[in-house]
C-alpha positions as CSV (number, residue, x, y, z in Angstrom):
1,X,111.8,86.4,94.9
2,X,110.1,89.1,93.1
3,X,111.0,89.7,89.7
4,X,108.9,92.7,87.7
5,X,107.1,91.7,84.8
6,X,107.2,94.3,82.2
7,X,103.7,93.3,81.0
8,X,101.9,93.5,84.0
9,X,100.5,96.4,86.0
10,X,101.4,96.0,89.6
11,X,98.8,97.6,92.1
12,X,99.6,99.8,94.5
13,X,97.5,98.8,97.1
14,X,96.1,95.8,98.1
15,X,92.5,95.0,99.5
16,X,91.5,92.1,101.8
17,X,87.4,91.3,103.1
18,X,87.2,89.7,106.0
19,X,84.6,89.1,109.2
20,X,85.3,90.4,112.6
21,X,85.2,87.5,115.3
22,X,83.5,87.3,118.2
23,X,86.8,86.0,120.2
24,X,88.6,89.2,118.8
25,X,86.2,91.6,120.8
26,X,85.9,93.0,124.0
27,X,82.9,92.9,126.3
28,X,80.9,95.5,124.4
29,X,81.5,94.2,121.0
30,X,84.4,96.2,119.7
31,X,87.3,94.7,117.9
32,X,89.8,94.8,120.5
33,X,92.2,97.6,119.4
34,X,95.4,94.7,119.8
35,X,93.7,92.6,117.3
36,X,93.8,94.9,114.8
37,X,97.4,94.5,113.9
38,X,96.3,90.9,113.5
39,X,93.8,91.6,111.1
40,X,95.8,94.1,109.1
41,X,99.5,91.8,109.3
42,X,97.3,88.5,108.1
43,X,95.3,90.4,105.1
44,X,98.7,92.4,104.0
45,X,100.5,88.8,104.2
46,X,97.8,87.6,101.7
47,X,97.4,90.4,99.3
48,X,100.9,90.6,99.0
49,X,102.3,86.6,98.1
50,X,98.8,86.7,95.9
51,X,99.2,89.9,94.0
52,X,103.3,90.3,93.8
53,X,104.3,86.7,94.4
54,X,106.3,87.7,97.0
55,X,106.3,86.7,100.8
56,X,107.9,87.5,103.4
57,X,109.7,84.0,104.6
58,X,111.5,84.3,101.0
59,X,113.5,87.3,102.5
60,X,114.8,85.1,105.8
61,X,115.6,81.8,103.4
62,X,117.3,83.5,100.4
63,X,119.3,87.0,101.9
64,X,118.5,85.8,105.8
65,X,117.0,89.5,106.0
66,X,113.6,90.4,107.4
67,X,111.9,93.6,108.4
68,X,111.8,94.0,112.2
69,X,108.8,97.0,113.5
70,X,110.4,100.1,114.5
71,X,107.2,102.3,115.4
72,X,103.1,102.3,115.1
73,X,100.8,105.0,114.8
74,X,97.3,104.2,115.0
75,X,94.2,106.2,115.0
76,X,90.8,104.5,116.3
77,X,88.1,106.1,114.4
78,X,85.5,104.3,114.5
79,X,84.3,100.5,116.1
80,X,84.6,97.4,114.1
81,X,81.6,95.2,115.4
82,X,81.2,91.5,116.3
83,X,80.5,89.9,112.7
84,X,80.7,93.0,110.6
85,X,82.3,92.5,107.3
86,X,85.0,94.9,106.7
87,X,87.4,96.0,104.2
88,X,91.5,96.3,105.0
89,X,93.1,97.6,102.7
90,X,97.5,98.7,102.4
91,X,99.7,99.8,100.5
92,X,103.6,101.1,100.9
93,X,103.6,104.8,100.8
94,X,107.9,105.5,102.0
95,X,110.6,103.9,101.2
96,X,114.6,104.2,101.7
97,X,117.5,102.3,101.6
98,X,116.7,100.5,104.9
99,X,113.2,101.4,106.1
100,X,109.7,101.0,104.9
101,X,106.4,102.6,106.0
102,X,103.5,100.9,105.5
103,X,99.6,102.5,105.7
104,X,97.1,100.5,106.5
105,X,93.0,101.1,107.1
106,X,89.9,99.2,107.7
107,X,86.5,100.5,106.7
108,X,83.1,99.0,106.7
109,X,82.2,96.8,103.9
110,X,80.5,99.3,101.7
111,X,83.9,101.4,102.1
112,X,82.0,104.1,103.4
113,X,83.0,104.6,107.3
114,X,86.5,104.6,108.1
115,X,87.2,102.4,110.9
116,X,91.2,102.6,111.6
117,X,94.0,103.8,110.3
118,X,97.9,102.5,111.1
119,X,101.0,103.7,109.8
120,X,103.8,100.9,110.4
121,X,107.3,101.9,110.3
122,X,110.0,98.9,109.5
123,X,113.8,98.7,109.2
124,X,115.3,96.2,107.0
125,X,117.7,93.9,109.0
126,X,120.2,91.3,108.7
127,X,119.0,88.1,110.9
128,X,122.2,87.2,111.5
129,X,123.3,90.3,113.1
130,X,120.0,92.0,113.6
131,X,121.3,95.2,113.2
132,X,120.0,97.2,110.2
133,X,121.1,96.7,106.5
134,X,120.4,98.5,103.4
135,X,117.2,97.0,101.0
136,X,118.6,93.9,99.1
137,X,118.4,95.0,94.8
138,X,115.4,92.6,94.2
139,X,113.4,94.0,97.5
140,X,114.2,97.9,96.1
141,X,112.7,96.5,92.8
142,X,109.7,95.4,94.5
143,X,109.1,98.4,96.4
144,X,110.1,100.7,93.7
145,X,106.7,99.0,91.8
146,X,104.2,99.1,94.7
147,X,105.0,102.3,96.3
148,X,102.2,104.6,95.7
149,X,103.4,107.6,93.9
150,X,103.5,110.9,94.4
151,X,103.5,110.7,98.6
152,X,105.2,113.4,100.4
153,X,105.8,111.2,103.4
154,X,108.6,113.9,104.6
155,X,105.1,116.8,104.8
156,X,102.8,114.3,105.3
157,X,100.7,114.6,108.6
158,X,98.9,111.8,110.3
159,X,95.6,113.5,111.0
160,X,95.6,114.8,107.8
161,X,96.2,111.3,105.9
162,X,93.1,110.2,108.1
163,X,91.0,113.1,106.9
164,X,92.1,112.3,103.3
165,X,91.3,108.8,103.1
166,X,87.7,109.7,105.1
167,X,87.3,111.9,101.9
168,X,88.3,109.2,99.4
169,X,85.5,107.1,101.2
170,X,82.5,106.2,98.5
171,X,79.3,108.3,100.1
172,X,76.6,105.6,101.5
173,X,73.5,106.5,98.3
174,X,70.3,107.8,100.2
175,X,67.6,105.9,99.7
């Protein structure tokens, strides 16, 4: 389970690379729009035993908790192609005692087109019961260090995240 080093710095978000597949497309090359949950669950499973040492099983062995979705939002900006590289990256940006919200985006490689964007709300629940519990100490501790700060999730608007992160985008240099 998680345990905060003092002496380390903890990122807040987490970044994956990976290629699009041909069997994750439709007919006209697009990633289908299901298989991006794949693509963004997989690369935030990664990130997140690599970077905290943490992973999700360890929740259903040691407290027999898990985090069950509660609600999507997704915004399809822009196609990810048949064997383009792109970037995914996420991060926790809301917290409380029993759910977690979870952003998520996929650019090009370059990480200068914004591709998708997905907001994932959780709730924290027993396994046994699998009704919903309060955050077990040690999985407040983790999120406590990898929530990015300074979020106004209560004021935050969708749209506006997604023009936000378009903005945060590095501008593709004219040659």
């Amino acid at each position: 389970m998680f345990k905060r080093d003092p002496n380390r710095i903890y990122p807040t978000e987490t970044e994956s690379r990976a290629i699009i597949r041909f069997q994750d497309c439709d007919p006209l090359q697009h990633l289908n729009n299901s298989k991006y949950f794949d693509y963004y669950f997989n690369a935030r499973e990664d990130q997140v035993a690599k970077l905290y040492d943490f992973n999700p099983g360890q929740l259903f062995r040691e407290f027999k908790t898990s985090w069950v979705v509660y609600q999507h939002q997704i915004a399809y900006v822009r196609p990810a192609l048949v064997s383009e590289w792109v970037r995914i990256m996420s991060r926790v940006i809301f917290y409380d005692e029993d759910t977690l919200v979870t952003e998520f985006y996929m650019t090009d490689d370059a990480k200068s087109q914004l591709k998708n964007v997905l907001w994932m709300t959780s709730k924290y629940v027993s396994v046994e019961t699998g009704k919903r519990i309060s955050h077990h100490p040690a999985v407040m501790e983790l999120l406590d260090t990898i929530v990015v700060p300074n979020v106004d999730f209560a004021s935050l608007q969708f749209n506006e995240r997604i023009r936000h992160i378009k903005q945060q985008l590095q501008p593709v240099a004219s040659i």
